[in-house]
N, C-alpha and C positions, 0 to 999 in steps of 0.2 A: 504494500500500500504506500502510497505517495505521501510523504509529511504538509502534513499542514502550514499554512502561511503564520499560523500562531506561533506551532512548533518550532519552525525556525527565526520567528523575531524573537523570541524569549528562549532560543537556546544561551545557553554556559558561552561566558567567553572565555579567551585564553589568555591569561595573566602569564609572564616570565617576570620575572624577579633577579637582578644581576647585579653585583655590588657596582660600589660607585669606581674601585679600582678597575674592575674587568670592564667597565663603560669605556674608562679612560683608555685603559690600552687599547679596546678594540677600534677608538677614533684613532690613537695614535698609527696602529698599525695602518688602516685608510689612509691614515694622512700619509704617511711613507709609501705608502704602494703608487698613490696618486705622484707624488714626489718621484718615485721611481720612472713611473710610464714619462712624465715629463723629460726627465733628464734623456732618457731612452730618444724620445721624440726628437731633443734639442740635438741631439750629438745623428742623429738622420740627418734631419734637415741642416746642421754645417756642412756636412760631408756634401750632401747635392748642391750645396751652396758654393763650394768648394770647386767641386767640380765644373759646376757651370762659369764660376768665374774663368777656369783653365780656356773654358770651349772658348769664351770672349774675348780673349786674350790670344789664342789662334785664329782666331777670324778678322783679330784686327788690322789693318791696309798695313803694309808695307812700305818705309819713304822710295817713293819713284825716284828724286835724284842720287841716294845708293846706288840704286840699283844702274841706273845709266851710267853712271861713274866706273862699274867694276866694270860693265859691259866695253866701255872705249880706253881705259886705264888711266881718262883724265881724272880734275876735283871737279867739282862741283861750284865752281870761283866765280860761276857766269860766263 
């Protein structure tokens, strides 16, 4: 038989009871884990940070008068 809509507004709740130490450590541990996943995240995202500066930094133009210079063994003087 199916419960009543009484039966389960007026069921028992469920009480837990935890000292105020095991409260604290169980925020602290959150808080560290939270702290951890961050730090995790921070040291990815340098690395691709890192990396992509590299890509930028080979993609950046070349001076053209170098380059004409080694090509005819003059300077560059005008």
């Amino acid at each position: 038989m199916y419960p009543s809509l009484f039966d389960s507004f007026f069921a028992p709740t469920r009480v837990i009871v935890v000292s105020e130490e095991r409260l604290q450590a169980a925020e602290r541990e959150a808080r560290q884990s939270q702290l951890d996943a961050l730090d995790v995240r921070i040291a990815e995202l340098t690395k691709h940070r890192n990396s992509l500066h590299e890509e930028i930094k080979k993609l950046e133009p070349k001076r053209v008068g170098a380059d004409l210079d080694s090509m005819d063994g003059g300077t560059h003087d005008g």
